[in-house]
VONUDO-600099 format. One record per residue (C-alpha): residue number from 1; x, y, z. Coordinates in pm, 1 decimal. Example, Ala and Ser with C-alpha at 12.3 -4.5 7.8 and 13.67 -1.06 7.14 Angstrom:
2
<r k="1" xx="1230.0" yy="-450.0" zz="780.0"/>
<r k="2" xx="1367.0" yy="-106.0" zz="714.0"/>
END
This chain:
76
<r k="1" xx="2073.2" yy="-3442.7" zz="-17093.0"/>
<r k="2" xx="2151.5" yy="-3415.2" zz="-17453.4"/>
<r k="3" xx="2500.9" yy="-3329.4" zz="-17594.3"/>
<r k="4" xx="2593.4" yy="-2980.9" zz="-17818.3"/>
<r k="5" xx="2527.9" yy="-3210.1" zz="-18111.6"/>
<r k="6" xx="2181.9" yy="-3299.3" zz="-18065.0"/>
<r k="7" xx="2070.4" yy="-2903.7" zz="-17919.1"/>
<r k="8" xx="2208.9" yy="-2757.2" zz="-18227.0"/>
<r k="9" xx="2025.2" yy="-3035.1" zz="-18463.4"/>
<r k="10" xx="1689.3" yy="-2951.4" zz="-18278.6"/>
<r k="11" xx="1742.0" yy="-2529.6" zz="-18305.9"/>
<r k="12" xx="1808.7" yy="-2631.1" zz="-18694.8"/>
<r k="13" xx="1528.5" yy="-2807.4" zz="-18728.0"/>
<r k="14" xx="1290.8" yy="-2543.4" zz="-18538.5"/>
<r k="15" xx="1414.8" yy="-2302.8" zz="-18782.3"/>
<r k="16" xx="1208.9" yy="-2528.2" zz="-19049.4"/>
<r k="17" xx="847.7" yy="-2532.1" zz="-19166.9"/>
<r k="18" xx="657.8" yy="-2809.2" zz="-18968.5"/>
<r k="19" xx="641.3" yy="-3010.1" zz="-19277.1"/>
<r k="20" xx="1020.1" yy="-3042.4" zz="-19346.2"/>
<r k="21" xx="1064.0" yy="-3074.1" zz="-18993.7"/>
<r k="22" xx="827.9" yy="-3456.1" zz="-19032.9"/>
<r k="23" xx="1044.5" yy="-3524.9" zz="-19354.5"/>
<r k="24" xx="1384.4" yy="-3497.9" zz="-19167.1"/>
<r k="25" xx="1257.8" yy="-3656.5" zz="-18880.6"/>
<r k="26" xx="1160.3" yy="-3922.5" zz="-19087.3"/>
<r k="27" xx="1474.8" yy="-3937.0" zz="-19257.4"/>
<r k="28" xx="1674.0" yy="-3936.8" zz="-18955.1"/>
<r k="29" xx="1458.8" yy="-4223.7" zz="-18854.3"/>
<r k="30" xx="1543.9" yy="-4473.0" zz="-19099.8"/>
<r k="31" xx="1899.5" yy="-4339.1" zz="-19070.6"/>
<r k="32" xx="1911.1" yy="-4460.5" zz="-18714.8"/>
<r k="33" xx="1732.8" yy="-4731.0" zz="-18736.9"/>
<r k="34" xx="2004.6" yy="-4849.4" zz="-19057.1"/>
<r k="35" xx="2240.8" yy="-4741.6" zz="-18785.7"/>
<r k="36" xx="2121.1" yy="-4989.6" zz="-18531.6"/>
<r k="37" xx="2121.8" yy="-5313.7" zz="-18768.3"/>
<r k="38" xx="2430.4" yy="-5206.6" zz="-18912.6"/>
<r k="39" xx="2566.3" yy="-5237.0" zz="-18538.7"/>
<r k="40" xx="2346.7" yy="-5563.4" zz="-18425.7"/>
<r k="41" xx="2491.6" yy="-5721.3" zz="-18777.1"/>
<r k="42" xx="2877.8" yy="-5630.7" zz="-18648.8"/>
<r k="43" xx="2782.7" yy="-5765.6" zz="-18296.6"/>
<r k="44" xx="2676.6" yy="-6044.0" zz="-18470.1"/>
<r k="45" xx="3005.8" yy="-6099.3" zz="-18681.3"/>
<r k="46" xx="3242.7" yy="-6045.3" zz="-18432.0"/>
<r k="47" xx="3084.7" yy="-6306.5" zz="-18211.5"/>
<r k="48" xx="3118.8" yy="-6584.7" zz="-18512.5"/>
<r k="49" xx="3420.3" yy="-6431.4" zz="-18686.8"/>
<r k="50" xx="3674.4" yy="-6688.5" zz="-18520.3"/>
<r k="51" xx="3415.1" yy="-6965.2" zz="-18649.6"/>
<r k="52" xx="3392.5" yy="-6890.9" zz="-18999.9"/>
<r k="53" xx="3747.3" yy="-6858.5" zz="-19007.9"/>
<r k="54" xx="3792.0" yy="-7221.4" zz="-18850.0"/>
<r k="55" xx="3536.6" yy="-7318.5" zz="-19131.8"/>
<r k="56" xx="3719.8" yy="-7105.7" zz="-19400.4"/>
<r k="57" xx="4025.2" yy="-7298.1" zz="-19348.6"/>
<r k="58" xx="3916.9" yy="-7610.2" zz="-19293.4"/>
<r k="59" xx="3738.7" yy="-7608.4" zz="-19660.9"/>
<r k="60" xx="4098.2" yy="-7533.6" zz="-19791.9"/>
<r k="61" xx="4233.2" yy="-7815.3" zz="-19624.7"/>
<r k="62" xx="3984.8" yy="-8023.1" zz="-19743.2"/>
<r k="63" xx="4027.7" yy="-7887.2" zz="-20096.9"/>
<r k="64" xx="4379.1" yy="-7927.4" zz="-20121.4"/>
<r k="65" xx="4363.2" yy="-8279.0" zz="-20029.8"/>
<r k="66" xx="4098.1" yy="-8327.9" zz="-20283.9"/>
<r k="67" xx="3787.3" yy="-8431.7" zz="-20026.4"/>
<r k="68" xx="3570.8" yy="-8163.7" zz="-20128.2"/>
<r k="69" xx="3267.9" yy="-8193.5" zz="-20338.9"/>
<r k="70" xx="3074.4" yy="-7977.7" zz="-20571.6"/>
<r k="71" xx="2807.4" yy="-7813.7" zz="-20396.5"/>
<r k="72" xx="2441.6" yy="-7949.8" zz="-20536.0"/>
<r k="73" xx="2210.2" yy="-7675.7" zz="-20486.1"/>
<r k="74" xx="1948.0" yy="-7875.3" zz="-20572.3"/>
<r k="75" xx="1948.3" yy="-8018.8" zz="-20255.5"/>
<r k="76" xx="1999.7" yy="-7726.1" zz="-20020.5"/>
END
């Protein structure tokens, strides 16, 4: 069952040579697929959000009491 939204994309697109038709298609591919990581990447955040905060304030702790050290990239 698709919704108004997607019937009156398709009866645009039908309206279009068969050519444009592959370009949007392709263009709406990458658009969804953008639309996917963009979502897995927010999942993803909001599961560790309340850890890098912990870490985000525990580095200013540490830097206000002077324990922190330069970071050496060198040796990442």
């Amino acid at each position: 069952m698709s919704s108004p939204a997607i019937a009156t994309v398709i009866k645009m697109m039908e309206s279009l040579s068969e050519d444009i038709q592959e370009r949007v298609a392709e263009h709406l591919r990458e658009y969804l697929e953008d639309l996917q990581d963009e979502f897995k990447w927010n999942k993803s955040l909001n599961k560790t959000q309340q850890q890098l905060i912990a870490s985000a304030q525990s580095a200013k702790i540490e830097i206000a009491e002077g324990l922190a050290k330069p970071m050496n990239y060198e040796n990442l």
